[in-house]
N, C-alpha and C positions, 0 to 999 in steps of 0.2 A: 387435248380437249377436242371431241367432236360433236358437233351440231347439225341440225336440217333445217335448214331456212323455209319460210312458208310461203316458196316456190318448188319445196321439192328438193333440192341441190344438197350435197352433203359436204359437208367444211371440217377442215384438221387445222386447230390453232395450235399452239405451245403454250400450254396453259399456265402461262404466267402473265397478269396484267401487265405493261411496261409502266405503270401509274406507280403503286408501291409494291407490287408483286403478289398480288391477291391471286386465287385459282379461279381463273376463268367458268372452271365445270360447276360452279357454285350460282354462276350466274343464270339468265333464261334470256332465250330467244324473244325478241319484242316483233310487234304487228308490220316494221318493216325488214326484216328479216335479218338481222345485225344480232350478234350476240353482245348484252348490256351485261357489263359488268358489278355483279352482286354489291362490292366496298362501296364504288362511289358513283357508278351508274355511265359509266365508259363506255361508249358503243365501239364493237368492231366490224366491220365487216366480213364477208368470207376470204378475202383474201388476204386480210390480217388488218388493214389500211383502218383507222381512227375515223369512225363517221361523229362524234358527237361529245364533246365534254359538256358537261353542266356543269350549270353555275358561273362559269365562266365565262367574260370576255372575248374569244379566241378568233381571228381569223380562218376562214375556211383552209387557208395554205396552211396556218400553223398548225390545224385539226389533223390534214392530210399529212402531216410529217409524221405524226404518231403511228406507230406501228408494232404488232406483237409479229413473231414469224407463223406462218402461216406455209402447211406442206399439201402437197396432193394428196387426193383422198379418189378413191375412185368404189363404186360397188359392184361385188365380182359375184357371181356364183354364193351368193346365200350371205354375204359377207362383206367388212367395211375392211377396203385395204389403205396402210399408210404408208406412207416414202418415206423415211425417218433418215437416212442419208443428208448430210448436208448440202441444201440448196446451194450452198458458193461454191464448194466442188463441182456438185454435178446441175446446173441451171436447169439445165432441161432433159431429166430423165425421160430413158426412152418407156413408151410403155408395156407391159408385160407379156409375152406370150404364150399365149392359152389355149392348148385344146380347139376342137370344135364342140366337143362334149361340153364346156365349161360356159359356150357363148349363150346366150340367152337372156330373156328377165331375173333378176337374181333371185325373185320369186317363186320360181320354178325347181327353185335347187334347196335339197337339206344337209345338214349340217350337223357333226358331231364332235365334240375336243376330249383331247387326256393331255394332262398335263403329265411329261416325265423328263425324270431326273438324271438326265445323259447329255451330251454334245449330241448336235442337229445333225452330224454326218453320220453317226449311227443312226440315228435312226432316218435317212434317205439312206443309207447302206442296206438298211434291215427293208426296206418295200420296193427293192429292184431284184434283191436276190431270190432265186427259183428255189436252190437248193435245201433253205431248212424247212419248207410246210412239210416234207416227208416225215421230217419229226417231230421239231417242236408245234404242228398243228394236224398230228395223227390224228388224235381224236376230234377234229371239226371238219374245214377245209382242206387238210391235207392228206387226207384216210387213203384217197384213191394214188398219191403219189408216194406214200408209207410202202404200200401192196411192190410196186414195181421197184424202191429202194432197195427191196430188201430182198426183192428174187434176183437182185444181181444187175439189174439194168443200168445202161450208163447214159445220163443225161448229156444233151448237147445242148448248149447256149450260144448263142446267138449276139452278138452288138454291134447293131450297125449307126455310125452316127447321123445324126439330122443338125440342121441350122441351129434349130433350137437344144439340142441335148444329143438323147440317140433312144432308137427303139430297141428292143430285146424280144428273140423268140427264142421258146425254149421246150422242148420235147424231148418225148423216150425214142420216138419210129421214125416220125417222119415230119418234116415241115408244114406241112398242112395238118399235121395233129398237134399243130407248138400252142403255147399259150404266150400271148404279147404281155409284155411290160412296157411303159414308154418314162422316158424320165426328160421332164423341161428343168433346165437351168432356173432357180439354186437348186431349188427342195419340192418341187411337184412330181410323185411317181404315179401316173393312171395306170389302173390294173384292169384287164381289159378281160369282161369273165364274159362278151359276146358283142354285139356289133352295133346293137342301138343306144342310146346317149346315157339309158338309165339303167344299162347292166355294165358301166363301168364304175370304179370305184376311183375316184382322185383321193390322193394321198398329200395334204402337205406337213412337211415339218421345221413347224417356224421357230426358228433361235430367239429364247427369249434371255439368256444368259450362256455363258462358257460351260454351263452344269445344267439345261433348265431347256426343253424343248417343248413347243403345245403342238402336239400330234394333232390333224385337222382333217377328217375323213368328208368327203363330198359330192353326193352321189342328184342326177338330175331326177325328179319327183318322176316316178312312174303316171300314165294319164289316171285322174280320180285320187290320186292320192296328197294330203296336204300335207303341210310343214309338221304338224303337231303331231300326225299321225305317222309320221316319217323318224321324227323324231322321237318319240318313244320306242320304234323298233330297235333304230341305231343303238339307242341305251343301253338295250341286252341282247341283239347279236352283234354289231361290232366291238361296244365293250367287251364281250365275250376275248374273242378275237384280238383283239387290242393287248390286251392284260397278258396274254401269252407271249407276244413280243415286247412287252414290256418289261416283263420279268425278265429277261434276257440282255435287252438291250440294257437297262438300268445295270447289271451286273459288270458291263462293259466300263474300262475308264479311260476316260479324255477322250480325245476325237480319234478317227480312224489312222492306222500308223501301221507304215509299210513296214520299216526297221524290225519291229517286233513282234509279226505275225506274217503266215505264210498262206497263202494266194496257191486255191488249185483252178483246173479248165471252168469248173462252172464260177467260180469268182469272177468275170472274166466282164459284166455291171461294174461290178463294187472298183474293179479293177479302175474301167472306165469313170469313173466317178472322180475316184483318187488322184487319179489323173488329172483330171481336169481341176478338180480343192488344191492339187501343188499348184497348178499354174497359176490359178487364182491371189493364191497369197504371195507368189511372186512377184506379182503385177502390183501389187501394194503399195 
């Protein structure tokens, strides 16, 4: 359950009353910025803590014991992000690393989703790798890299790691004709189509089940251009775009798996990635 306090501030409860387990999102924010609970009129505050029973007798200490859980919420780049992670493992999450393309008012940035039906390391597999625009996006984005596929050129890739992930260059000639990809740990791949903040494209793709990823394109508003107007572009040229690699990735099943597929030089992202998804679930 999220809410804005009328200070502005943005709050993530567990939407369950601890009263008799009513959903909180039923409820509304009141004039001191507590989210009151719809059933029986429960205030919470933002950070979960019990401001207010009614009706009742209650000491302020027994008021203050009540508590719903309560996760960080932070606003990124056009967008409300949650820590869903349990708090008693990890107390104090560190916070995320972003771009400098991504920093800004989150108002400055638009926004576009597809919801598909694959594991989340396809599709972070599918927006780091160079190699399939030659074909599965001949006819949009990838026409000009179709042309040199097919007269026989051999692409070089590139992956050099960073703190946060690693970058990717990759070209036919020569390194100063590469095109960048950068990829931050988990699932944000920036696609980098020139130099200033709103000819990049962020890519994320968020796990919402074992089967079930929301692709999440993010590009910073061009000057004069607003959200609404941004966002009807995104509708039909990234949709566009989207649905191509979608068709693809969705064909794919379960998550990415070395054992039974084989890895050539320009794999060599994807490589990287896999990489790092064993370690990860090692660490487990």
């Amino acid at each position: 359950m999220v809410f804005q306090s009328t200070a502005g501030a943005w709050h993530a409860l567990l939407d369950k009353c601890p009263h008799r387990g009513a959903s909180l999102a039923l409820g509304l924010v009141t004039s001191d910025g507590n989210l009151q609970c719809r059933y029986h009129g429960w205030r919470f505050r933002g950070d979960g803590v019990c401001a207010k029973v009614p009706l009742n007798e209650l000491t302020a200490k027994a008021v203050g014991s009540i508590a719903t859980t309560a996760v960080p919420v932070v606003e990124l780049a056009g967008a409300l992000w949650i820590y869903t992670a349990s708090l008693q493992e990890a107390p104090n999450p560190p916070a995320p690393v972003v771009p400098p393309s991504l920093q800004g008012p989150p108002r400055q940035f638009g926004t576009y989703c597809q919801h598909w039906n694959a594991h989340w390391t396809r599709a972070v597999e599918n927006f780091v790798d160079f190699a399939h625009p030659s074909y599965l996006h001949r006819d949009t984005i990838g026409s000009w890299t179709h042309d040199y596929a097919e007269s026989g050129a051999v692409a070089t890739v590139e992956v050099h790691p960073e703190s946060w992930g690693f970058t990717t260059l990759n070209y036919f000639t020569s390194p100063r004709q590469g095109f960048r990809v950068d990829w931050y740990r988990p699932n944000l791949s920036v696609i980098n189509f020139g130099s200033s903040a709103d000819s990049k494209l962020h890519v994320f793709s968020i796990p919402e089940s074992a089967t079930r990823t929301r692709v999440m394109t993010v590009r910073h508003l061009p000057p004069g251009v607003d959200a609404e107007t941004w966002s009807a572009r995104a509708a039909t040229v990234d949709n566009t775009i989207l649905d191509e690699d979608r068709m693809v990735v969705e064909s794919q099943q379960g998550p990415v798996d070395d054992e039974q597929e084989i890895s050539v030089a320009t794999d060599a992202p994807a490589v990287a990635f896999r990489r790092w998804h064993q370690e990860m679930l090692k660490a487990r």
